[in-house]
Kinemage of the C-alpha trace (Angstrom):
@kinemage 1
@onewidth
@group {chain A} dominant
@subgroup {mainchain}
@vectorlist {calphas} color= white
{ca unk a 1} P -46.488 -9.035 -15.467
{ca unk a 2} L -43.387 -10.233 -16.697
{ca unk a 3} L -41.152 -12.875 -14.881
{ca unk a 4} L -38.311 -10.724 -14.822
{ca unk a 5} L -40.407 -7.529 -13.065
{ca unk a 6} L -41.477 -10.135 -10.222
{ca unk a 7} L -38.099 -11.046 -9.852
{ca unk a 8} L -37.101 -7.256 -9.166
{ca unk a 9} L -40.049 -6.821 -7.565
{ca unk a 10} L -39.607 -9.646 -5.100
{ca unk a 11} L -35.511 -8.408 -4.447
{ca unk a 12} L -37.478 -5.001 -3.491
{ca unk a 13} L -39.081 -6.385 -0.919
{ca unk a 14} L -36.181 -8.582 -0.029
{ca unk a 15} L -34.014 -5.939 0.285
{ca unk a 16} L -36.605 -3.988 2.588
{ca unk a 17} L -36.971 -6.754 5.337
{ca unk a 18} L -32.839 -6.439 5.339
{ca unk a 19} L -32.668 -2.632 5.758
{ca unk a 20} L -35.573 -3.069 8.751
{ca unk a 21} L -33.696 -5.607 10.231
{ca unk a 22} L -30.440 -3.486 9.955
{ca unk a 23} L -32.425 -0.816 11.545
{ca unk a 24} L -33.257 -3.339 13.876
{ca unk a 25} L -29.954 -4.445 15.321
{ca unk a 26} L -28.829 -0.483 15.173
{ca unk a 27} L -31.135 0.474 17.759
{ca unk a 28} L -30.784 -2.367 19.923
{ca unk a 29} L -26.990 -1.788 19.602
{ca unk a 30} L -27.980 1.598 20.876
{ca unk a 31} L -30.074 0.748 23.577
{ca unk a 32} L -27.213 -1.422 24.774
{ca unk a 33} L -24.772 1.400 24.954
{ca unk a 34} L -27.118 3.412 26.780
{ca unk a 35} L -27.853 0.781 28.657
{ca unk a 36} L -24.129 0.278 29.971
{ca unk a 37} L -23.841 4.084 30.147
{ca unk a 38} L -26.070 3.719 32.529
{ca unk a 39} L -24.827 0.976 34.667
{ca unk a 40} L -21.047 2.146 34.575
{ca unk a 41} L -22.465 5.742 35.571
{ca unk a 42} L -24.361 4.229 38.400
{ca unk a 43} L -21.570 2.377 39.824
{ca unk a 44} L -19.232 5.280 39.642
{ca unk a 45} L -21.567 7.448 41.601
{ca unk a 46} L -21.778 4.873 44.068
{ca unk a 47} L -18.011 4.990 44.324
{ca unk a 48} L -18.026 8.544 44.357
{ca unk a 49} L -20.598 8.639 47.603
{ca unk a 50} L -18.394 5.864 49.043
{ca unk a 51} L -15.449 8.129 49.105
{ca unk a 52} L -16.985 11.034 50.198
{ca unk a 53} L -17.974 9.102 53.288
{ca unk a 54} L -14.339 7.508 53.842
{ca unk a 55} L -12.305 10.903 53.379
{ca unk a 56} L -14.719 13.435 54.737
{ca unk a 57} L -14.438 13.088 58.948
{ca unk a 58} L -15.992 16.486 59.298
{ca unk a 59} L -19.666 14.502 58.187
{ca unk a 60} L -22.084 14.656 60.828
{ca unk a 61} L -24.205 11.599 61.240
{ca unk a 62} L -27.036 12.674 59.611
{ca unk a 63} L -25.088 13.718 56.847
{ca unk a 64} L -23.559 10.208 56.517
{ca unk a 65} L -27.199 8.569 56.721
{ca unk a 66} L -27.989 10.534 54.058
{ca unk a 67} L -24.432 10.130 51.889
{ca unk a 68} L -25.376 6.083 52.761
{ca unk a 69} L -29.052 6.164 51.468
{ca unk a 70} L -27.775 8.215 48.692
{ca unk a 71} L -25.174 5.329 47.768
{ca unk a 72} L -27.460 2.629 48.610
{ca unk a 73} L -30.155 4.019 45.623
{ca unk a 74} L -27.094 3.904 43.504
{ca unk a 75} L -26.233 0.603 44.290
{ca unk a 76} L -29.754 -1.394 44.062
{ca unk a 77} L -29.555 1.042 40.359
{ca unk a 78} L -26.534 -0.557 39.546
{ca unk a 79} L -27.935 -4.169 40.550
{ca unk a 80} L -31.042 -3.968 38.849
{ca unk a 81} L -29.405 -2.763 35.171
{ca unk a 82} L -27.038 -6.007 35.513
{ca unk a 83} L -30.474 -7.717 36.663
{ca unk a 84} L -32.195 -6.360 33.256
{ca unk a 85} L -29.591 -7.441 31.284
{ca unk a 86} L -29.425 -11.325 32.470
């Protein structure tokens, strides 16, 4: 084999640990968008719930200990996404 065709040869193979890193840093790029997606949409639920209990006086209680357990699911969500990305 000729020195130049194991030159090309080895820029190949350079050139395909690149692209798989690329691919690499794409999907955790992704993952990191779903990620906050996730978080943001977890916390706005939360305030969401939290306003339906402050605004809505015709709850009965059980309805409100259910609106709070609702919000409090929400909540521990939201902590344990910013947990997971510490």
């Amino acid at each position: 084999m000729s020195s130049q065709s194991k030159l090309s040869k080895e820029r190949l193979e350079s050139n395909k640990g690149q692209n798989s890193d690329l691919q690499n840093i794409i999907i955790k790029n992704n993952n990191i968008n779903d990620f906050a997606e996730d978080t943001i949409e977890y916390f706005e639920i939360a305030k969401d719930l939290q306003n339906i209990l402050k605004n809505c006086s015709n709850l009965t209680n059980e309805q409100k200990s259910e609106y709070c357990k609702s919000q409090r699911y929400f909540i521990k969500q939201y902590l344990q996404n910013l947990n997971k990305k510490i």
